[in-house]
N, C-alpha and C positions, 0 to 999 in steps of 0.2 A: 899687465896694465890694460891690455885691450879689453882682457875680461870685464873690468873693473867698469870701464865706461859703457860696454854692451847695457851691463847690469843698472847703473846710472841712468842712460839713456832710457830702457824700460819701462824703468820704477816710474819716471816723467812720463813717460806715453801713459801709462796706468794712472797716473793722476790725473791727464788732461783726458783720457779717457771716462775717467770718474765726473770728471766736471760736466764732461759735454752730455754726461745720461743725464745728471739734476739737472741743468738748464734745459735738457730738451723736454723732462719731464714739469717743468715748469711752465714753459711756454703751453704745452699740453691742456694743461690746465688755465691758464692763462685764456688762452683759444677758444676751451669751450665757455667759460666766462661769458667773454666778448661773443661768442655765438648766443649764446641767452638775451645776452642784453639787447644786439640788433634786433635777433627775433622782439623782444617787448616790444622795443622801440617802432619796428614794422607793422607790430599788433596793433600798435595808439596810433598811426598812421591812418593803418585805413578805417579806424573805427573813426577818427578825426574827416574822413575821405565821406563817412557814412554820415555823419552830422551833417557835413554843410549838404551833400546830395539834398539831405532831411529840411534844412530850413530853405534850398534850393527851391522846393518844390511847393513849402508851404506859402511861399512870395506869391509862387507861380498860381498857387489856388487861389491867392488874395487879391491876385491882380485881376486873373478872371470875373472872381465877384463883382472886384470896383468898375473893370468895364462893360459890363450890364447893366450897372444903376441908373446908367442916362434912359437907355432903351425904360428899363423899367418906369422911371419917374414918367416918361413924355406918356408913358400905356397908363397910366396911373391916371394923369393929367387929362388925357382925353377921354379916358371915361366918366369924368366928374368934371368933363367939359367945361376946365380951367384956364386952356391955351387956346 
């Protein structure tokens, strides 16, 4: 009778044995999935980080422009000794 249940009890460890390799070999796969995607997701990050830098700067050269046109207009203005 004890044999009986050694052999019983076994056959269960070898199942839940078997279970736990596909699930772990799922998650595995699962894992590296989810490692792709972050990575994309981190790729579109800083390419997103790289645009505004980009329209960042382009303000910053616009505003430059716009605050020299006073200076410019009044050098404009006194040479054709307007003001």
């Amino acid at each position: 009778m004890d044999n009986s249940i050694d052999k019983l009890i076994i056959e269960h460890l070898k199942g839940l044995r078997s279970e736990v390799q596909t699930l772990r070999l799922e998650m595995h796969s699962e894992f590296r999935d989810v490692k792709q995607r972050l990575a994309s997701v981190e790729t579109t990050i800083v390419a997103s980080k790289h645009e505004v830098a980009d329209i960042r700067g382009d303000y910053v050269r616009q505003q430059v422009s716009i605050d020299s046109l006073p200076e410019r207009i009044q050098r404009i203005e006194r040479r054709l000794e307007l003001s």
